[in-house]
HTML snippet that shows the backbone in 3Dmol.js (N, CA, C, O; Angstrom):
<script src="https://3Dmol.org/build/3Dmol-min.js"></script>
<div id="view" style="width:600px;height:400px;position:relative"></div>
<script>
const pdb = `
ATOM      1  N   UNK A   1     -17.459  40.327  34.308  1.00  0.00           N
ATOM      2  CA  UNK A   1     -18.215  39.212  33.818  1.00  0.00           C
ATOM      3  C   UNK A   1     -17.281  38.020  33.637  1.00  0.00           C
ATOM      4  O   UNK A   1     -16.521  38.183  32.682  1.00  0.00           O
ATOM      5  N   UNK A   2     -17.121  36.842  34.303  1.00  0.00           N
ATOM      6  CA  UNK A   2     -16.655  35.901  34.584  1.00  0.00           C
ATOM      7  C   UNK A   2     -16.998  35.039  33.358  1.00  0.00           C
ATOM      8  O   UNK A   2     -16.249  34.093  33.114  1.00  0.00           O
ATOM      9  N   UNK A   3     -17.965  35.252  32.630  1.00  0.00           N
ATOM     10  CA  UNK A   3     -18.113  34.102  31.581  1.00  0.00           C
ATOM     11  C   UNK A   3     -17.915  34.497  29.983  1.00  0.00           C
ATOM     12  O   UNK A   3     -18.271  33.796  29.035  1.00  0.00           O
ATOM     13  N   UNK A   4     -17.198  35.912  29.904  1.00  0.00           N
ATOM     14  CA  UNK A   4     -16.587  36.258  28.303  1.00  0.00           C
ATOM     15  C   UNK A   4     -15.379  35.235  28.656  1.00  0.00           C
ATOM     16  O   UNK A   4     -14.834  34.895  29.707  1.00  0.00           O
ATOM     17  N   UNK A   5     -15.171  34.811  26.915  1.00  0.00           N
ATOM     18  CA  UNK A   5     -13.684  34.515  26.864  1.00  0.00           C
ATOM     19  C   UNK A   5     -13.080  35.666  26.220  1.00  0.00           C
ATOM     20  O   UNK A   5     -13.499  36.800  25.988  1.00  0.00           O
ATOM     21  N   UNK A   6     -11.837  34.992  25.961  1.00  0.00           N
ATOM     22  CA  UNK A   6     -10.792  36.106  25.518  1.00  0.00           C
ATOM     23  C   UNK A   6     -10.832  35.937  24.004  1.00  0.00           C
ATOM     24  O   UNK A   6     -10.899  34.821  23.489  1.00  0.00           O
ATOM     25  N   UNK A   7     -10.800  36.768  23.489  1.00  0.00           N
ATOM     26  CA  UNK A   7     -11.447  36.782  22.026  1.00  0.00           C
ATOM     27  C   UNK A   7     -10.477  36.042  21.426  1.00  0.00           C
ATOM     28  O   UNK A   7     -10.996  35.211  20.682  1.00  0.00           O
ATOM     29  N   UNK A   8      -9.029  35.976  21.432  1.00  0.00           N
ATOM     30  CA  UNK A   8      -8.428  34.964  20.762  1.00  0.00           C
ATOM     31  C   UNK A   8      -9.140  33.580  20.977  1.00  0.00           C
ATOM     32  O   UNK A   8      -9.663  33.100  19.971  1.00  0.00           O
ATOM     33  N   UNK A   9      -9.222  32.956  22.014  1.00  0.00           N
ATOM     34  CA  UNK A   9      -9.977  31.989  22.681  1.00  0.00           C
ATOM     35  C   UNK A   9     -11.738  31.255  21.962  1.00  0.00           C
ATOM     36  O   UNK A   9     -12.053  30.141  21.542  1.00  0.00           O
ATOM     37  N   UNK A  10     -12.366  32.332  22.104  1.00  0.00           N
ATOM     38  CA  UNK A  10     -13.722  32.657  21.836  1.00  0.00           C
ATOM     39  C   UNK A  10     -13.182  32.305  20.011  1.00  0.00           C
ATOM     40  O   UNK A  10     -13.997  31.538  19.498  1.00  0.00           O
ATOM     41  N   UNK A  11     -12.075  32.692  19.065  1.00  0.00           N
ATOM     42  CA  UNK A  11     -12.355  32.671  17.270  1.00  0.00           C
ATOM     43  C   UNK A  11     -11.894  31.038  17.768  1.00  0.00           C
ATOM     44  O   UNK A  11     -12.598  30.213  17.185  1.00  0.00           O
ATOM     45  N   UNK A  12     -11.115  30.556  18.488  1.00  0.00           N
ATOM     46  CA  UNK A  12     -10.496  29.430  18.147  1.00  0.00           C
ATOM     47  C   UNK A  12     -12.114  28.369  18.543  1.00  0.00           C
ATOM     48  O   UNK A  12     -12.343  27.435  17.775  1.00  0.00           O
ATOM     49  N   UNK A  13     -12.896  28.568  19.483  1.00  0.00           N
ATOM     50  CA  UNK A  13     -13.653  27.386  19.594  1.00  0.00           C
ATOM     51  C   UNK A  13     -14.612  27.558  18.244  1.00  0.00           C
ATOM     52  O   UNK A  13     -14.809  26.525  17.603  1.00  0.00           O
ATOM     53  N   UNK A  14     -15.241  28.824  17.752  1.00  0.00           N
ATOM     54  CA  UNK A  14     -15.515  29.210  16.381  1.00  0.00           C
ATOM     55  C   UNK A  14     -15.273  28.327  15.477  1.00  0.00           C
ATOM     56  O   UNK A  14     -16.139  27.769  14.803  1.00  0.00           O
ATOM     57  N   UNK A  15     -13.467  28.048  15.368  1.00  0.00           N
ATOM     58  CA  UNK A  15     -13.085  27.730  14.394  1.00  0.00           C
ATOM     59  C   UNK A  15     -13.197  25.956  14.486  1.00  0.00           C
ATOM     60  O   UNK A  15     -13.155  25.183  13.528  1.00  0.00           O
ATOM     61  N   UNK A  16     -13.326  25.656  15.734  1.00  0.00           N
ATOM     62  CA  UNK A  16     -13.420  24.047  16.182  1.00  0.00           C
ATOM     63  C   UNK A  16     -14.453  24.180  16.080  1.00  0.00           C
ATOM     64  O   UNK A  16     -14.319  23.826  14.909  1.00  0.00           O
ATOM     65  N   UNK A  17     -15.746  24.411  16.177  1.00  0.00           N
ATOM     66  CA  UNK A  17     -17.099  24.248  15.615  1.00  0.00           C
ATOM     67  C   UNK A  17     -17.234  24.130  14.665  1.00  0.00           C
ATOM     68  O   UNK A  17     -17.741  23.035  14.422  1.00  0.00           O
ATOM     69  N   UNK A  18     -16.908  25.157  13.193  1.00  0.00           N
ATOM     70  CA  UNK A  18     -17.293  25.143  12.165  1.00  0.00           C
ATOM     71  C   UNK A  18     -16.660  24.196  11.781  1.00  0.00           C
ATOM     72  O   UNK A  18     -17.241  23.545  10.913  1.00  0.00           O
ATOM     73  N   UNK A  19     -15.221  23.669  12.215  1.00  0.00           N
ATOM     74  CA  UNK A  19     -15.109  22.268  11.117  1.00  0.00           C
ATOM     75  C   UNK A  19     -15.364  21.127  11.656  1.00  0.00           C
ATOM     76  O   UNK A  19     -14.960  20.127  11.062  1.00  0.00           O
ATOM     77  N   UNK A  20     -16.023  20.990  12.791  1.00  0.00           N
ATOM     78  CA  UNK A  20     -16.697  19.889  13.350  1.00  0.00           C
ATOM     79  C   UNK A  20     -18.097  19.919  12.589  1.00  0.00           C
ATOM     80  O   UNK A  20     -18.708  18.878  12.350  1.00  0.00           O
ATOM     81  N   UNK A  21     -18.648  21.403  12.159  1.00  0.00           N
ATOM     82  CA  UNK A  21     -20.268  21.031  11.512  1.00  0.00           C
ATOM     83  C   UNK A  21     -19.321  20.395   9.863  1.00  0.00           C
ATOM     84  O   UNK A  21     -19.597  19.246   9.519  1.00  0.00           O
ATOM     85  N   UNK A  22     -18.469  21.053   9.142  1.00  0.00           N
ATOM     86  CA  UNK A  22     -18.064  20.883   7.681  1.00  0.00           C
ATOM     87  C   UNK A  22     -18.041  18.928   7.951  1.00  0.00           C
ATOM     88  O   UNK A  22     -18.845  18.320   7.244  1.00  0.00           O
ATOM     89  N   UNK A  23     -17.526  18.423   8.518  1.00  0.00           N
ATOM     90  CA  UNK A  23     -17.302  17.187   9.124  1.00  0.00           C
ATOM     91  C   UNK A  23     -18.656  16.344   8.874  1.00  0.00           C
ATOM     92  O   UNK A  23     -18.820  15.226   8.387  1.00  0.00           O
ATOM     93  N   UNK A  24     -19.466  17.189   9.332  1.00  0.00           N
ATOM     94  CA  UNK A  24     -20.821  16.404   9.282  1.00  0.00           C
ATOM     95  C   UNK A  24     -22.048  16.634   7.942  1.00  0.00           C
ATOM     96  O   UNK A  24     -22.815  15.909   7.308  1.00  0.00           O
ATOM     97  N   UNK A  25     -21.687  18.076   7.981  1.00  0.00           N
ATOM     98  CA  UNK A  25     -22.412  18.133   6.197  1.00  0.00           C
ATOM     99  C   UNK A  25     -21.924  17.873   4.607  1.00  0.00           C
ATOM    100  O   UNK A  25     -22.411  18.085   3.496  1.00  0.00           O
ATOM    101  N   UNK A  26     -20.321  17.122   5.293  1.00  0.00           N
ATOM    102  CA  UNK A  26     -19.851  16.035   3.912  1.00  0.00           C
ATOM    103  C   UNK A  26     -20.110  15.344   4.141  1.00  0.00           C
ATOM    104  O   UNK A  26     -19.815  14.617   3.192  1.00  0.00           O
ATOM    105  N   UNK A  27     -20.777  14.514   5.159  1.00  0.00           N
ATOM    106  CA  UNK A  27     -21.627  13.455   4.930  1.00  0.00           C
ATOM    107  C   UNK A  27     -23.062  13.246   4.127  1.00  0.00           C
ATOM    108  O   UNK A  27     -23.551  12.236   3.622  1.00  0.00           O
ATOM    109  N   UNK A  28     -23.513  14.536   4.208  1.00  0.00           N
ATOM    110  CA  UNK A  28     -24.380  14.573   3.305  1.00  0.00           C
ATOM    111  C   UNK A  28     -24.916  14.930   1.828  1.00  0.00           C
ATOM    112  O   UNK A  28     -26.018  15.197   1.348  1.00  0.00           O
ATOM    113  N   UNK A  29     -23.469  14.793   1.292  1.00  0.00           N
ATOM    114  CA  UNK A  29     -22.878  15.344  -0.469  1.00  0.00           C
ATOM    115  C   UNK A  29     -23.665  14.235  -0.995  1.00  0.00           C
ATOM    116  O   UNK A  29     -24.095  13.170  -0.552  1.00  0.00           O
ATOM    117  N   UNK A  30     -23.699  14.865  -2.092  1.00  0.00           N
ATOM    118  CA  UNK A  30     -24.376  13.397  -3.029  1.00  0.00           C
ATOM    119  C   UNK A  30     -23.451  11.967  -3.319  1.00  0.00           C
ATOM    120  O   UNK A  30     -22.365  12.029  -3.895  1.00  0.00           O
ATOM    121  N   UNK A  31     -23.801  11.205  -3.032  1.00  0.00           N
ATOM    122  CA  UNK A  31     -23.039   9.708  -3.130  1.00  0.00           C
ATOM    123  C   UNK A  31     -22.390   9.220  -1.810  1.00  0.00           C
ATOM    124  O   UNK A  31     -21.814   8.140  -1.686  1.00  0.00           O
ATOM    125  N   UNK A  32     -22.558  10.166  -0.822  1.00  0.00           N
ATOM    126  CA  UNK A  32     -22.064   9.490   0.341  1.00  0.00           C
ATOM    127  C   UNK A  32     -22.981   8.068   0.455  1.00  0.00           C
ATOM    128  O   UNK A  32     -22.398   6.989   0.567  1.00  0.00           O
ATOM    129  N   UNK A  33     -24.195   8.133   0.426  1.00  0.00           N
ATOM    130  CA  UNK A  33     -25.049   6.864   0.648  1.00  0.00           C
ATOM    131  C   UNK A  33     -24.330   5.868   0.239  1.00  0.00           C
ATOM    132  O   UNK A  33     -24.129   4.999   1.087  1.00  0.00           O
ATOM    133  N   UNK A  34     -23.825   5.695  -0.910  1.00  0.00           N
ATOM    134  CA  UNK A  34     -23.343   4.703  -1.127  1.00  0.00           C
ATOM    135  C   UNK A  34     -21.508   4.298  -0.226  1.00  0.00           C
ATOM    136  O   UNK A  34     -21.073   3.335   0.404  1.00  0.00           O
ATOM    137  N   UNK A  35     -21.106   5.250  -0.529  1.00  0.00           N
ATOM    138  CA  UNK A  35     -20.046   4.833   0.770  1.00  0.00           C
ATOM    139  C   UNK A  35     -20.824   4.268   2.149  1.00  0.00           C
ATOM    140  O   UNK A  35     -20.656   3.092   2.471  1.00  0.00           O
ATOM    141  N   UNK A  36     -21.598   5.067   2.872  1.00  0.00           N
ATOM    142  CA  UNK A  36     -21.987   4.422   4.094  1.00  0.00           C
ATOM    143  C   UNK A  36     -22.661   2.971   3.681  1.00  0.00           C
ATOM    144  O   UNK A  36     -22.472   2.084   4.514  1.00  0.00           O
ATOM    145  N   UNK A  37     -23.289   2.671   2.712  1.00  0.00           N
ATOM    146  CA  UNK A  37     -23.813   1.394   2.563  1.00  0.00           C
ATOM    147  C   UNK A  37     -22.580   0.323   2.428  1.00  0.00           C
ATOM    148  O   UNK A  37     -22.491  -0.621   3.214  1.00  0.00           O
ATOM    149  N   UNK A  38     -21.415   0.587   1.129  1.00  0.00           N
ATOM    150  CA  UNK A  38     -20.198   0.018   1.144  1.00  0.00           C
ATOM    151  C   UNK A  38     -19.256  -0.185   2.445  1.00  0.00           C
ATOM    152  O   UNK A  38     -18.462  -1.111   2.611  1.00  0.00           O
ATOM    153  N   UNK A  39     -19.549   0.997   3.422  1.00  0.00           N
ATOM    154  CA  UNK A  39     -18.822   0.848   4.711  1.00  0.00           C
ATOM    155  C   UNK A  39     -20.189  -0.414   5.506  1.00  0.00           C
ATOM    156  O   UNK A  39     -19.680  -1.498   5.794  1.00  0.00           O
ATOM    157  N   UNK A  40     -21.332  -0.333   5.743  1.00  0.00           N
ATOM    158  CA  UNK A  40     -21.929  -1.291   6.608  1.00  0.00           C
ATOM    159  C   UNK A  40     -21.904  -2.726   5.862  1.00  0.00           C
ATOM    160  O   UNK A  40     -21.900  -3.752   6.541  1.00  0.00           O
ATOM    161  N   UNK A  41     -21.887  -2.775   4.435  1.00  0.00           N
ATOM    162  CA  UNK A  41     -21.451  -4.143   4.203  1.00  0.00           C
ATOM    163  C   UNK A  41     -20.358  -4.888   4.695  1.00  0.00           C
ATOM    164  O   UNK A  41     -20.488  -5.809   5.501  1.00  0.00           O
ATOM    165  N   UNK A  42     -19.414  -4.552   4.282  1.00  0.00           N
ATOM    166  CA  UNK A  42     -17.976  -4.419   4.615  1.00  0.00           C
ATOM    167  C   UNK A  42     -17.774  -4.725   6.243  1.00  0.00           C
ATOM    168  O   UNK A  42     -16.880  -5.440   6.695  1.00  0.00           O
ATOM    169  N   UNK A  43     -18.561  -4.192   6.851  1.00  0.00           N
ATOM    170  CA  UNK A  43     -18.628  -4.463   8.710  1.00  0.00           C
ATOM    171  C   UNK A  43     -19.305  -5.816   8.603  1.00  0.00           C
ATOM    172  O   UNK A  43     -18.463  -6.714   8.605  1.00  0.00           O
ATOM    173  N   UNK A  44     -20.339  -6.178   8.525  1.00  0.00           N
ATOM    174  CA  UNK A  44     -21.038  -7.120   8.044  1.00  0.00           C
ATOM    175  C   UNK A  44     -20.881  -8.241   7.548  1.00  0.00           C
ATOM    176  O   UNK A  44     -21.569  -9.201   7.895  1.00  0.00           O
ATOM    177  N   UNK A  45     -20.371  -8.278   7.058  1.00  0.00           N
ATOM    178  CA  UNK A  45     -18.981  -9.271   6.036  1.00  0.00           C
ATOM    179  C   UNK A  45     -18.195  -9.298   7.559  1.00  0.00           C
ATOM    180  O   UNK A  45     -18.618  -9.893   8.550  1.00  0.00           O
ATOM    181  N   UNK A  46     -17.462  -8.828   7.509  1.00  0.00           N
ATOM    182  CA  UNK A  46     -16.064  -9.345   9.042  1.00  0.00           C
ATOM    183  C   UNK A  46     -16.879  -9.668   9.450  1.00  0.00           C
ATOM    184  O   UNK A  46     -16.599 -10.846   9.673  1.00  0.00           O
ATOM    185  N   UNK A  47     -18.180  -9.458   9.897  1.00  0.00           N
ATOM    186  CA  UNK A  47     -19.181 -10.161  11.563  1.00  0.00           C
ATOM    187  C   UNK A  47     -19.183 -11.007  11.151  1.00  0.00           C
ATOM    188  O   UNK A  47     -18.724 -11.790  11.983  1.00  0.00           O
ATOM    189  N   UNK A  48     -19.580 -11.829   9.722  1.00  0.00           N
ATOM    190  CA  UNK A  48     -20.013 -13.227   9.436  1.00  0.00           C
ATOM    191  C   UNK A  48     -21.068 -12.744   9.013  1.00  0.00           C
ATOM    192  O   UNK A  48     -21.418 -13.644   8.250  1.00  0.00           O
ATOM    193  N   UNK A  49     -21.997 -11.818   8.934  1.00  0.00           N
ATOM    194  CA  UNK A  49     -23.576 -11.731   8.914  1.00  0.00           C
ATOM    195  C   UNK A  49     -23.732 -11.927   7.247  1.00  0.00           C
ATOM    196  O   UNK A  49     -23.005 -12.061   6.262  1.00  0.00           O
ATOM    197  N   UNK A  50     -25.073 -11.858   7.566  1.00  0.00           N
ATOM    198  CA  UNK A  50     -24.855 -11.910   5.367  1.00  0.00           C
ATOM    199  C   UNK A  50     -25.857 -10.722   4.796  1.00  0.00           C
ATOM    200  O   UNK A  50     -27.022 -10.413   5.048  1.00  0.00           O
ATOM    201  N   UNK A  51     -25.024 -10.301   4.067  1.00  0.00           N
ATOM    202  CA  UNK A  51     -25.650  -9.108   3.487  1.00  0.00           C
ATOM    203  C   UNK A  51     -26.931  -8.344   3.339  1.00  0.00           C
ATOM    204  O   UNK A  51     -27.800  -9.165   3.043  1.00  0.00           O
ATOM    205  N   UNK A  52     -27.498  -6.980   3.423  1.00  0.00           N
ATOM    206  CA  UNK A  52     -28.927  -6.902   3.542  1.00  0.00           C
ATOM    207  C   UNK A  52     -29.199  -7.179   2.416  1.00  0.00           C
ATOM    208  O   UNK A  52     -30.250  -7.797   2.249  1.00  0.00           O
ATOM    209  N   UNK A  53     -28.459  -6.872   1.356  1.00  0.00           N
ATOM    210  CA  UNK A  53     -28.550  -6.611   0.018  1.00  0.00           C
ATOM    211  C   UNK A  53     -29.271  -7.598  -1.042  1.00  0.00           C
ATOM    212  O   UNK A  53     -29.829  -7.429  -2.126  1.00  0.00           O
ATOM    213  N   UNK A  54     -29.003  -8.675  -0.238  1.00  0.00           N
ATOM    214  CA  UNK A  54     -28.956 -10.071  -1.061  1.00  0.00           C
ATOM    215  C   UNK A  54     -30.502 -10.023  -1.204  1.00  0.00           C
ATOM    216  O   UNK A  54     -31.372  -9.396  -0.601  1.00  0.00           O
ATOM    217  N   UNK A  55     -30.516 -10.682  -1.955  1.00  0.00           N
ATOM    218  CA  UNK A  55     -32.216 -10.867  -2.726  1.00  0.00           C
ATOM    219  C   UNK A  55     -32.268 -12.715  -3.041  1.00  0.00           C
ATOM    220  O   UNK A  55     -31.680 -13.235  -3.990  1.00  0.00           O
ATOM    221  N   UNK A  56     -33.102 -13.486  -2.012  1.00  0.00           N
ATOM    222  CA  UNK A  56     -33.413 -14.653  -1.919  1.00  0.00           C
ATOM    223  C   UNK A  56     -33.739 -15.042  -3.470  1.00  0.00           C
ATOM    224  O   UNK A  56     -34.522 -14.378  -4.148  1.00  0.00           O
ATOM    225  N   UNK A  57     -33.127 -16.066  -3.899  1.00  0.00           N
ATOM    226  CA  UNK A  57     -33.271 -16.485  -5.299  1.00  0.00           C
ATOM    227  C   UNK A  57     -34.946 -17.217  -5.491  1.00  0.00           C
ATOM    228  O   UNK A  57     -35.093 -17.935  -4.502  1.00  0.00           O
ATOM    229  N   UNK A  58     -35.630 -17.257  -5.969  1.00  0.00           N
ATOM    230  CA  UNK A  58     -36.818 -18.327  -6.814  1.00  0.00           C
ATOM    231  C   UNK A  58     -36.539 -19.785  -7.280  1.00  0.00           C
ATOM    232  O   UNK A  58     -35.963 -20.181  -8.293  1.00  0.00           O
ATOM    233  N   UNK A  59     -37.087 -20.443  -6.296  1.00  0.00           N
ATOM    234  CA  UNK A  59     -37.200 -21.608  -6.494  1.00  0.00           C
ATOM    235  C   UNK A  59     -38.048 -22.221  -7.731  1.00  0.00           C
ATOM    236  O   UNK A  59     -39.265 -22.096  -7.872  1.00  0.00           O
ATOM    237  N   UNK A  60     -37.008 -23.032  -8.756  1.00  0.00           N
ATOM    238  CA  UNK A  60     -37.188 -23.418  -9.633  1.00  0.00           C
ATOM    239  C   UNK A  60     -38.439 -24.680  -9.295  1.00  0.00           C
ATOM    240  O   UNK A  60     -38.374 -25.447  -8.335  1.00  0.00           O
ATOM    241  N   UNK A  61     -39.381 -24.668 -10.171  1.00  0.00           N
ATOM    242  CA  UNK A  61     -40.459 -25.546 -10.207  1.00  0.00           C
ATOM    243  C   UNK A  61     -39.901 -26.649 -11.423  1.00  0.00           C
ATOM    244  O   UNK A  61     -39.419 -26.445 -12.537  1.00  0.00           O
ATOM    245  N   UNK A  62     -40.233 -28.030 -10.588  1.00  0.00           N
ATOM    246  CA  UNK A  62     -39.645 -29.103 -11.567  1.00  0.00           C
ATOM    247  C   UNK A  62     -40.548 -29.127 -12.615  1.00  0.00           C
ATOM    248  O   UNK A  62     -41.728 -28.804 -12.475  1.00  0.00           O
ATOM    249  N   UNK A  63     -39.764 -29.713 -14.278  1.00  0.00           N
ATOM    250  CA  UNK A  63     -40.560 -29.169 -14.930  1.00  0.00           C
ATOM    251  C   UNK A  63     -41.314 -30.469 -15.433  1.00  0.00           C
ATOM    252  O   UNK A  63     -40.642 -31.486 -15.606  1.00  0.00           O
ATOM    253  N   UNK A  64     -42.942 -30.491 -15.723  1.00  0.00           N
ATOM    254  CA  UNK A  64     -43.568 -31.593 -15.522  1.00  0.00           C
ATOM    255  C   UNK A  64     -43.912 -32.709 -17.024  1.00  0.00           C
ATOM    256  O   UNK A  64     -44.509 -33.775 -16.877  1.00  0.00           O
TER     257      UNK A  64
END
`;
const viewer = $3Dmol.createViewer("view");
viewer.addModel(pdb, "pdb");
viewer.setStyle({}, {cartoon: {color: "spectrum"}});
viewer.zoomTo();
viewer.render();
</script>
């Protein structure tokens, strides 16, 4: 059978999988959100763009 590996071979991609998934389900710990939000501001900012975050102020009515 041409398509076993060699079991040393076969634990090592094992072992490159499982910390390629660990890689991806610390992204999903509690409080990452806020890092990824702090990381896309932060990108955002260098572009020039302006923040999603921002909340358009209320225009003051002159007072009569």
């Amino acid at each position: 059978m041409a398509d076993e590996l060699d079991p040393k071979e076969a634990a090592r991609i094992r072992r490159r999988d499982r910390d390629l998934e660990a890689e991806q389900r610390a992204l999903m710990n509690p409080g990452m959100g806020k890092v990824f939000k702090q990381i896309q501001d932060a990108m955002g900012k260098a572009a020039g763009e302006p923040a999603a975050t921002s909340v358009p102020r209320r225009r003051r009515r002159p007072k009569a």
